[in-house]
Backbone as a printed PyTorch tensor [residue, N CA C, xyz], in Angstrom:
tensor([[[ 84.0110,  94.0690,  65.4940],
         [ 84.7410,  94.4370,  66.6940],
         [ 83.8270,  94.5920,  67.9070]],

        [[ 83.0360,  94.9260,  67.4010],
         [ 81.4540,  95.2120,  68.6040],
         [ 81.2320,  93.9750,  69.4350]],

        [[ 81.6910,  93.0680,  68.8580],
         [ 81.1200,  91.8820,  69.3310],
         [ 82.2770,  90.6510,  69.9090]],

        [[ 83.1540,  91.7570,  69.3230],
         [ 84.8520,  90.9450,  69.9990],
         [ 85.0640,  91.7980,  71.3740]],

        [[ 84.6160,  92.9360,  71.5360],
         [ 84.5040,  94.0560,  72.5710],
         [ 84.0340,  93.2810,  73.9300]],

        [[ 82.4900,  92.6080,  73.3320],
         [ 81.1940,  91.8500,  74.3640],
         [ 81.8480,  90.5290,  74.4450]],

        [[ 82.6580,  90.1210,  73.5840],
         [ 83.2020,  88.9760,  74.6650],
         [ 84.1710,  88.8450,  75.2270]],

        [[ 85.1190,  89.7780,  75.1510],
         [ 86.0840,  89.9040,  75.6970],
         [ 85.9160,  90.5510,  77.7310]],

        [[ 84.4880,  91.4030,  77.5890],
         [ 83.7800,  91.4440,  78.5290],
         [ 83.7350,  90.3190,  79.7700]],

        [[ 82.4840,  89.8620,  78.8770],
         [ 82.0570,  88.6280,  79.2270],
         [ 83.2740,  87.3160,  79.8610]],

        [[ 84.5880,  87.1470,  79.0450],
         [ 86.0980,  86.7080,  79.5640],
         [ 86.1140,  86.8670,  80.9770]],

        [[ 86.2600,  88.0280,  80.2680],
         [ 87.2670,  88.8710,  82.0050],
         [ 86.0660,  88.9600,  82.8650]],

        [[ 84.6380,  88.5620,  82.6700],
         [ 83.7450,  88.4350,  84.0590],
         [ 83.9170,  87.5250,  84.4400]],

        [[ 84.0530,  86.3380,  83.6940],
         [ 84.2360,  84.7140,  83.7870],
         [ 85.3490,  84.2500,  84.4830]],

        [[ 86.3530,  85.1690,  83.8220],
         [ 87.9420,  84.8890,  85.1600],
         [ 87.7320,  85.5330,  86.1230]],

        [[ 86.9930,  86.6060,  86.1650],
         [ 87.4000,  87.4780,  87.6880],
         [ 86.6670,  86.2580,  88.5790]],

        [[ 85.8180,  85.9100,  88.4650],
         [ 84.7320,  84.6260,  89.1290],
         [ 85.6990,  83.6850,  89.3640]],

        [[ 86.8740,  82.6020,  88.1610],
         [ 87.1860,  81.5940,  88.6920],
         [ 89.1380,  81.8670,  88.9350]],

        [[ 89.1410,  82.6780,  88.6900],
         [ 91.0440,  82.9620,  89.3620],
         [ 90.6950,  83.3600,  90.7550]],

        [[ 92.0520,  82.7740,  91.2230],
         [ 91.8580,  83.3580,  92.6730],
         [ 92.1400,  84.9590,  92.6980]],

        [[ 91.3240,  85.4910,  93.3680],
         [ 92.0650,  86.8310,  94.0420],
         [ 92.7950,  86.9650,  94.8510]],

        [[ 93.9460,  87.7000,  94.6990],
         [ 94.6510,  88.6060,  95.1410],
         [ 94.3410,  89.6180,  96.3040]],

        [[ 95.0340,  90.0360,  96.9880],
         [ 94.9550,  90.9650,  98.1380],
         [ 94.7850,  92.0940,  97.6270]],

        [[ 93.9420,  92.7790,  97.7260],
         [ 93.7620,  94.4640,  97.3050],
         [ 93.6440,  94.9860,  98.2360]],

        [[ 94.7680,  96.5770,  98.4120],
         [ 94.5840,  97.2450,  99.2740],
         [ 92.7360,  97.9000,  99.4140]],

        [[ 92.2090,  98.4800, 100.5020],
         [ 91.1130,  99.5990, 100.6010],
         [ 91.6130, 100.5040,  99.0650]],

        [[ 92.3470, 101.1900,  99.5000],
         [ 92.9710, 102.2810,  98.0260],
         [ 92.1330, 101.1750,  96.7890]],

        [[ 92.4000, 100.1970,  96.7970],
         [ 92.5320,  99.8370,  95.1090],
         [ 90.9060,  99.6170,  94.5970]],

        [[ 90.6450,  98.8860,  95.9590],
         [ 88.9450,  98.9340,  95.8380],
         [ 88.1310,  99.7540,  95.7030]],

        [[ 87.9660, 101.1920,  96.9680],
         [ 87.4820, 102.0710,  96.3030],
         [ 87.5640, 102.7460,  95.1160]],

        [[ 88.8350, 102.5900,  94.5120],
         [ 88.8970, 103.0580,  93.2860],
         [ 88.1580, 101.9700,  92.0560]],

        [[ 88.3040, 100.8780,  92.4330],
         [ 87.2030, 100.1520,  91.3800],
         [ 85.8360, 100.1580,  91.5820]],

        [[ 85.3040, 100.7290,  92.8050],
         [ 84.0890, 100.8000,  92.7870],
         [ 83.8510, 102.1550,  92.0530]],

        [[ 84.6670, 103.2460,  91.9490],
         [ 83.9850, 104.4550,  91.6590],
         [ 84.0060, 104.5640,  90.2190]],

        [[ 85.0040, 103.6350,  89.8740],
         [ 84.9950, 103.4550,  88.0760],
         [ 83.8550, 102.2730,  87.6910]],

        [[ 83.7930, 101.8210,  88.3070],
         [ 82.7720, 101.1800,  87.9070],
         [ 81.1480, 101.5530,  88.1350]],

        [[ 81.2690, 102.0980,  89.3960],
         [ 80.2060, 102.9630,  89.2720],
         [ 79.7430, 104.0400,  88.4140]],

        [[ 80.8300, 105.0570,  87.7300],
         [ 81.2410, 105.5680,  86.8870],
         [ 80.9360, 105.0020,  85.7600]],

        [[ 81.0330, 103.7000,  85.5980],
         [ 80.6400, 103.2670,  84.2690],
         [ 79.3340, 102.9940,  83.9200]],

        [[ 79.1440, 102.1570,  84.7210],
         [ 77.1080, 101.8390,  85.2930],
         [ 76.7720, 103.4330,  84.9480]],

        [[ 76.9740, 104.2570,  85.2600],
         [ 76.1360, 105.6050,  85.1230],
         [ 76.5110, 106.1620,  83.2390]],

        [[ 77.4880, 106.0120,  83.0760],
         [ 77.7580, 106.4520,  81.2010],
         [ 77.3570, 105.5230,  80.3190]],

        [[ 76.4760, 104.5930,  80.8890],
         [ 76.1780, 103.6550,  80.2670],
         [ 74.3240, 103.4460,  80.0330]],

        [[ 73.9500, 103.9020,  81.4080],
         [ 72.5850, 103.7670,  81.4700],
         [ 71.9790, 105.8260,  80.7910]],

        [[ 72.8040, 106.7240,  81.7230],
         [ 72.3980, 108.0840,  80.8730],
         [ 72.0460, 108.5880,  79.7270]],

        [[ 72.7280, 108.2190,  79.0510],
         [ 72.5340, 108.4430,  77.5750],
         [ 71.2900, 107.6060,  76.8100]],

        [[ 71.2270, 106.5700,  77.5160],
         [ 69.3250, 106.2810,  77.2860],
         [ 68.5740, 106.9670,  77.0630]],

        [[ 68.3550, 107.7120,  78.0230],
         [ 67.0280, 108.5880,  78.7090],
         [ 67.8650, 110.3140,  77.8110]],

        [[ 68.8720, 110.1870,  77.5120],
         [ 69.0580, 111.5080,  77.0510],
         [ 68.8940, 111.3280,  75.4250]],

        [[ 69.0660, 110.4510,  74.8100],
         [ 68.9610, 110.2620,  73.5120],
         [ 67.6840, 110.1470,  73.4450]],

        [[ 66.7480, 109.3450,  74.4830],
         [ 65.5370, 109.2520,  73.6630],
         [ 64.6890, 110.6860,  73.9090]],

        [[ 65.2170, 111.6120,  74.7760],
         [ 64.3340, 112.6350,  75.0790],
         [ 64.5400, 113.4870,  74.0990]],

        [[ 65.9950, 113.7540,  74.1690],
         [ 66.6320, 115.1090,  72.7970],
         [ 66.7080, 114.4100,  71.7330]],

        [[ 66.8900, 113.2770,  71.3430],
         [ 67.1870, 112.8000,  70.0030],
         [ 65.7070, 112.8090,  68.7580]],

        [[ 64.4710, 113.0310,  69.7020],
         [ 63.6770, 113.1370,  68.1440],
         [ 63.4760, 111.7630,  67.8810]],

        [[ 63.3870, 110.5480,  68.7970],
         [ 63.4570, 108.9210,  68.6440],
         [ 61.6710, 109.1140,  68.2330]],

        [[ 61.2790, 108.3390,  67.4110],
         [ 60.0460, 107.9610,  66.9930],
         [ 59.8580, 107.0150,  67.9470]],

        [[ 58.1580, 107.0210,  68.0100],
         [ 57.6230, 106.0890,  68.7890],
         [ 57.6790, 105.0560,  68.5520]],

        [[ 57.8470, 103.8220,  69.1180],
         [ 58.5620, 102.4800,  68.6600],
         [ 59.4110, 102.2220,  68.4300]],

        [[ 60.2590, 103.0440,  68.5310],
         [ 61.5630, 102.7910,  67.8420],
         [ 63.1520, 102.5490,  69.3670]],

        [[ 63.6460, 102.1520,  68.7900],
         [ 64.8670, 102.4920,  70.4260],
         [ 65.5330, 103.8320,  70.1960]],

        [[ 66.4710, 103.7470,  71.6340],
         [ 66.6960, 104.9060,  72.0040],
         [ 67.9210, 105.6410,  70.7520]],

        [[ 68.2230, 104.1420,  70.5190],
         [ 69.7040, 104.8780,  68.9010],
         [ 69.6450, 105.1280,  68.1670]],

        [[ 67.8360, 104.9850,  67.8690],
         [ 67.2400, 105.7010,  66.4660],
         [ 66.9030, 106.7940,  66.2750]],

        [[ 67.9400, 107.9290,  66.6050],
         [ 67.5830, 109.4420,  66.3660],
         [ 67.8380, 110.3590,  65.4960]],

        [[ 66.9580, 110.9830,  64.8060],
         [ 66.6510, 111.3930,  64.4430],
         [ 67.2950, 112.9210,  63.9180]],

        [[ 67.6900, 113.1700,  65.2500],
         [ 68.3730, 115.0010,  65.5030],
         [ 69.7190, 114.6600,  66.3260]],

        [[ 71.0060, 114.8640,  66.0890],
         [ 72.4200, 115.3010,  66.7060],
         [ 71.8970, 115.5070,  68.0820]],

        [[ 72.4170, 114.5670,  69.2070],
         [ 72.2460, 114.9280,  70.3010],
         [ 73.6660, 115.6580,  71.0640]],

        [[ 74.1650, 117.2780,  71.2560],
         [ 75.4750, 117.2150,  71.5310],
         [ 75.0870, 118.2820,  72.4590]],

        [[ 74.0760, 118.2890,  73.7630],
         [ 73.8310, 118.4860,  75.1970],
         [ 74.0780, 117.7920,  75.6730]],

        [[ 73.7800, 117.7130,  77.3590],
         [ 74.2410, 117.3750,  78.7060],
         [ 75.5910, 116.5410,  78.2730]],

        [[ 75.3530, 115.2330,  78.6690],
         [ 76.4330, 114.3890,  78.2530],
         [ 77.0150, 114.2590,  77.1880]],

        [[ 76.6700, 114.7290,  75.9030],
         [ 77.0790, 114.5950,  74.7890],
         [ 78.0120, 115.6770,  74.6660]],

        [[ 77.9730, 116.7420,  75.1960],
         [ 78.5200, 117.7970,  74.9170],
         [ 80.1040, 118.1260,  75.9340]],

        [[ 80.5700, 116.5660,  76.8540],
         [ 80.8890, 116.4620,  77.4220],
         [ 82.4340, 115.3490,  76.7080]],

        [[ 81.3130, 114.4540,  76.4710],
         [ 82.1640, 113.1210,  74.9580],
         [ 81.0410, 112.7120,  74.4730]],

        [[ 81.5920, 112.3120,  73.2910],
         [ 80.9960, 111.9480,  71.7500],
         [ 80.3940, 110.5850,  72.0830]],

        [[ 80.6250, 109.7050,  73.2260],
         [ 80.3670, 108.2150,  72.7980],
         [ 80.3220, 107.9900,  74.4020]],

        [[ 79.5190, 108.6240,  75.1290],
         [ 79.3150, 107.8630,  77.0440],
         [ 79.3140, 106.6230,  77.0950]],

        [[ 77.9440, 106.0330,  75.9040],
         [ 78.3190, 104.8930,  76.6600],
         [ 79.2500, 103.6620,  76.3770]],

        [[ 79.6170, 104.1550,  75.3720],
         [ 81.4840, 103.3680,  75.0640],
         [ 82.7140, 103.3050,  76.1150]],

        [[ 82.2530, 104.4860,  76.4210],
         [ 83.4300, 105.4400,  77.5650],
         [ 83.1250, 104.1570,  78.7680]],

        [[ 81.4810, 104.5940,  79.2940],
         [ 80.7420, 103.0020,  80.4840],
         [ 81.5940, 102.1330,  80.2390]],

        [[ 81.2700, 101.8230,  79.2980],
         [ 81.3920,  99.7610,  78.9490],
         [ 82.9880,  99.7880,  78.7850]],

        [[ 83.8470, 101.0540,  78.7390],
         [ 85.2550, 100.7890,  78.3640],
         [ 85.5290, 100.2020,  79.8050]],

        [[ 85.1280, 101.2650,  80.7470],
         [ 85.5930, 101.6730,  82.4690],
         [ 84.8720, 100.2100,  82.7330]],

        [[ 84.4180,  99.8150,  82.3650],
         [ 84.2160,  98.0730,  83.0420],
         [ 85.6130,  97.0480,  82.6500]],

        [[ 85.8130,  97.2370,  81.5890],
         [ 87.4240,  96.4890,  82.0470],
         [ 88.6260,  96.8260,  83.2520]],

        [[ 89.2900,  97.6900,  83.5420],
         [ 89.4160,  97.8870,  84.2060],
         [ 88.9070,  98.2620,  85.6640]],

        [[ 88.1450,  98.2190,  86.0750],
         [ 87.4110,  97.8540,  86.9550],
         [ 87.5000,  97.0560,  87.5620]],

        [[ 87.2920,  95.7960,  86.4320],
         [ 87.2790,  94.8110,  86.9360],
         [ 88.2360,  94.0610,  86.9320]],

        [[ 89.7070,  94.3330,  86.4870],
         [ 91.2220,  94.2690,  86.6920],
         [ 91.3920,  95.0710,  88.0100]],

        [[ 90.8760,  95.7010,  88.4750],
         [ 91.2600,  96.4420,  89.9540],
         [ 90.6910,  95.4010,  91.1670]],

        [[ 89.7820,  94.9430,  90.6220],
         [ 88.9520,  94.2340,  91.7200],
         [ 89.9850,  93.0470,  91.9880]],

        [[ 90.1970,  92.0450,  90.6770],
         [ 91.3200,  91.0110,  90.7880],
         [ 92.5000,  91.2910,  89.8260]],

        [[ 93.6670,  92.0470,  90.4340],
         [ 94.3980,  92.0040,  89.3540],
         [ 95.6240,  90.8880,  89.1350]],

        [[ 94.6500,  90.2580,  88.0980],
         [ 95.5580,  88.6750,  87.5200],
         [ 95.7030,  89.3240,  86.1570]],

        [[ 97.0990,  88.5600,  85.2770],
         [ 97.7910,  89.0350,  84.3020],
         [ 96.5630,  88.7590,  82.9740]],

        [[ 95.9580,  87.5830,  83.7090],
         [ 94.7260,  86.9720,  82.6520],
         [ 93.9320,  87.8110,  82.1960]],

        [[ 93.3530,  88.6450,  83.3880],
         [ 91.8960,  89.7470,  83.2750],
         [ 92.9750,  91.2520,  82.5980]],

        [[ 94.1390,  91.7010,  82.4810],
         [ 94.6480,  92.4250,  82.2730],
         [ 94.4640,  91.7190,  80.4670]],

        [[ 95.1450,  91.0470,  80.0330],
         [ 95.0860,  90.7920,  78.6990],
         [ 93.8070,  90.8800,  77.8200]],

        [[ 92.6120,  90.3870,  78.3900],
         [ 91.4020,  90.4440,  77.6760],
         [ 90.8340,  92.1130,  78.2400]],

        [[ 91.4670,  92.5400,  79.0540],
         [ 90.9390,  93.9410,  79.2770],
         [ 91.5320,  95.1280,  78.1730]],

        [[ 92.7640,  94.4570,  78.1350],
         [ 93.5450,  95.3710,  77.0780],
         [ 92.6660,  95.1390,  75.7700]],

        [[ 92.5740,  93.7530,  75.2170],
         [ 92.0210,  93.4050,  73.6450],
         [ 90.4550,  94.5970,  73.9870]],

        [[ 89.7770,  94.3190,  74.9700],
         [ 88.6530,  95.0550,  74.6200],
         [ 88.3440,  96.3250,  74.0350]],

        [[ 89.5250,  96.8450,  75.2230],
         [ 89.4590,  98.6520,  75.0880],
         [ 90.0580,  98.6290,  73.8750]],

        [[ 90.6860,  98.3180,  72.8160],
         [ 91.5530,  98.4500,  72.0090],
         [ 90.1950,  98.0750,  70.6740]],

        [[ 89.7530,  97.2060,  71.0930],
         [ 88.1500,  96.8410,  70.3950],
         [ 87.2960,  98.4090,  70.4060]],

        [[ 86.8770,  98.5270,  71.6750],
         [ 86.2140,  99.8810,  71.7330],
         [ 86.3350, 100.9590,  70.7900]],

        [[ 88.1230, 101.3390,  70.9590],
         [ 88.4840, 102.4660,  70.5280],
         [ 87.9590, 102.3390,  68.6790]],

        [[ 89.0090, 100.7590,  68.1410],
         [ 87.7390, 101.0160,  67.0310],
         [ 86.6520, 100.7420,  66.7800]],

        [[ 85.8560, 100.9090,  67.6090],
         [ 84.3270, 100.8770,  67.6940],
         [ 83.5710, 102.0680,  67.3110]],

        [[ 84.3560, 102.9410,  68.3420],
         [ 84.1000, 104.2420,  68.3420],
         [ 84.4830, 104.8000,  66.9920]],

        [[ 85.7920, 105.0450,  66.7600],
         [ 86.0060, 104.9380,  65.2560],
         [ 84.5070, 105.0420,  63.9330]],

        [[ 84.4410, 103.4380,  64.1170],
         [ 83.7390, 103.4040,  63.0610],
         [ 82.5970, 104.1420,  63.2700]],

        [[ 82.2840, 104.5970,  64.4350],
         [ 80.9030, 104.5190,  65.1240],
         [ 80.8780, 106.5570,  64.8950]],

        [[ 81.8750, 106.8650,  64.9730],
         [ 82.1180, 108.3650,  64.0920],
         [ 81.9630, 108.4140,  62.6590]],

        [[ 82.3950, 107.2960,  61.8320],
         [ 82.3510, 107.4140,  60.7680],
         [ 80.4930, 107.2800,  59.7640]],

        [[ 80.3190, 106.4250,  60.7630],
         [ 78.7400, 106.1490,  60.3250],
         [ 78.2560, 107.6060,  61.0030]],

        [[ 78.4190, 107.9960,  61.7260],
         [ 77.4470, 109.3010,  62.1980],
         [ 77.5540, 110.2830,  61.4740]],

        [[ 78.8520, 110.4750,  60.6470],
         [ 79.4930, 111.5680,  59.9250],
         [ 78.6690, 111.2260,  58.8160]],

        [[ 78.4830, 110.4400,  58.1550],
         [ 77.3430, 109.6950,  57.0950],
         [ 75.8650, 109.7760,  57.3850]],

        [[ 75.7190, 109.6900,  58.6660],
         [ 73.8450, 110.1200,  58.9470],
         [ 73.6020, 112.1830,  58.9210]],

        [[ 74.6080, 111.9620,  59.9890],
         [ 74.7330, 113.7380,  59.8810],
         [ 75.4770, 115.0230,  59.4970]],

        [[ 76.5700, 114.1140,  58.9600],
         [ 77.3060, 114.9700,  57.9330],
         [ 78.0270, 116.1470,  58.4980]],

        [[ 78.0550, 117.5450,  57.7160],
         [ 79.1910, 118.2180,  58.4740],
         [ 78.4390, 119.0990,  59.8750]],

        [[ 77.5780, 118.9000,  60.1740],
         [ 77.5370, 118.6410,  61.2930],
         [ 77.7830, 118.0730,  62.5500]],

        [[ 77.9260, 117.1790,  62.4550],
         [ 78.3820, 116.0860,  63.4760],
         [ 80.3250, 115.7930,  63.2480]],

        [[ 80.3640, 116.3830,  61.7150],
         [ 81.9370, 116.9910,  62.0480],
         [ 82.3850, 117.7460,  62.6820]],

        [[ 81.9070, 118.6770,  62.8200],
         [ 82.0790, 119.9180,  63.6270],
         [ 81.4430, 119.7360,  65.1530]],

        [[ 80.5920, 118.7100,  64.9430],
         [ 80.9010, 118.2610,  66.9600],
         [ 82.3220, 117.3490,  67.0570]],

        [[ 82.4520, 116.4150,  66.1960],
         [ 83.6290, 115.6140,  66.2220],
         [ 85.0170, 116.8120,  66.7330]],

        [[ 85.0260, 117.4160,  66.0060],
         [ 86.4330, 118.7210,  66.2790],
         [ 85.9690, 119.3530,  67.4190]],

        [[ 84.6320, 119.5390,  68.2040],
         [ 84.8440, 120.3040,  69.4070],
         [ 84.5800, 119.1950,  70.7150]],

        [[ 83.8750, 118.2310,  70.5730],
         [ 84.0640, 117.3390,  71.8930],
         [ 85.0460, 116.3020,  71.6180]],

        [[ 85.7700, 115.1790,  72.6460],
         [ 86.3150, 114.3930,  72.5700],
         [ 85.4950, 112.9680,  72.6560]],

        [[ 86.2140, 112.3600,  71.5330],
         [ 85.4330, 110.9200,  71.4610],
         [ 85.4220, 110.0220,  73.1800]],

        [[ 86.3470, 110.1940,  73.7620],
         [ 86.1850, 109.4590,  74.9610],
         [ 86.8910, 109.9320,  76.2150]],

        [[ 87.2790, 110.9300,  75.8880],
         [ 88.1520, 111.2760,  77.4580],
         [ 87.7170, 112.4930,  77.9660]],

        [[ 86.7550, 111.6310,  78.9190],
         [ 85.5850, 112.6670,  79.7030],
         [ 86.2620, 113.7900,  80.3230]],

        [[ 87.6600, 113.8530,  80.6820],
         [ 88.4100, 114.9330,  81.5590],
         [ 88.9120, 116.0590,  80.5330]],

        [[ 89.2970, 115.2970,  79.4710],
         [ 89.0020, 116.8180,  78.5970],
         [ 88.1110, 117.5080,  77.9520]],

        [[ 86.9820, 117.3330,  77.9310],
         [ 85.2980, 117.2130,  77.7550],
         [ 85.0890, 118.0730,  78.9580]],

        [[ 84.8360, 117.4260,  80.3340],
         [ 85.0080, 118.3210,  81.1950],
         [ 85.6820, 119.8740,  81.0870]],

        [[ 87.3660, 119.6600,  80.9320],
         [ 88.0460, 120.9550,  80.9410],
         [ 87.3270, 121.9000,  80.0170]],

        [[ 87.4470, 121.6220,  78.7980],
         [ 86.5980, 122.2190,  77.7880],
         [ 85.2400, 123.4010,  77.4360]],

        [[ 84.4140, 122.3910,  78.5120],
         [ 83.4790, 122.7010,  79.4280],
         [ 83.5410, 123.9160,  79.9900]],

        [[ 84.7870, 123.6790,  81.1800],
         [ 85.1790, 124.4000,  82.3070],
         [ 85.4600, 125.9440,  81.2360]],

        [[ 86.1840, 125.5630,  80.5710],
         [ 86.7000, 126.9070,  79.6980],
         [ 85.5660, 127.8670,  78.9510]],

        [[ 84.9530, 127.1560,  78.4700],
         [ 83.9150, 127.9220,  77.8150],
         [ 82.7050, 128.2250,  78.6600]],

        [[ 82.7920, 127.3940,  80.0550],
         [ 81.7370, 128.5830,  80.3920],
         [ 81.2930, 129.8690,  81.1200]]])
């Protein structure tokens, strides 16, 4: 699915390039820039936060960790940069919205979600009931209740 996710991506970059666009209000644009900007940022963060808190050995990349990372962003949602790379489909359905870039935007996120999925299930297997018990207190992808959450407990 990981890889039906990246091309379904890759699609909808390829049409937004050769369909014509459509008239978008100001409204619709700024709002695709800030999700997409939004995404660019849940996508590149968790780099630099996994490899600092995660206990990554030298040589190794940033997904090879070692120790449960469930600070800054993590402690926010379970999977940022899934959440990134989701907020790039739509995005980029805001920028041109043709019925084309809507269909491969839908297959992706729908890819993602079981991405994420599995992508809980293998972690629950590296870290066990630990990382269950982050599973039951953050949300796998919906940063606004992550946020609220947040808001409540502190």
């Amino acid at each position: 699915m990981y890889y039906v996710a990246g091309i379904c991506l890759i699609v909808e970059y390829v049409l937004f390039w050769l369909l014509d666009e459509p008239a978008i209000s100001l409204v619709q644009e700024v709002v695709a820039w800030v999700i997409l900007s939004a995404g660019i940022v849940l996508i590149a963060l968790p780099m630099s936060v996994l490899r600092r808190k995660g206990q990554v050995r030298q040589g190794k990349g940033y997904l090879a960790t070692e120790k449960l990372v469930d600070t800054g962003i993590y402690a926010v949602v379970r999977h940022p940069q899934y959440l990134g790379w989701l907020l790039m489909y739509p995005a980029l359905y805001l920028f041109n919205p043709h019925w084309q870039l809507a269909l491969w935007a839908i297959l992706g996120v729908a890819c993602l979600v079981v991405v994420t999925r599995q992508e809980d299930r293998r972690l629950v297997s590296k870290f066990g009931g630990r990382y269950e018990r982050y599973m039951r207190s953050v949300p796998r992808l919906n940063i606004l209740a992550g946020v609220v959450r947040l808001l409540r407990r502190g």
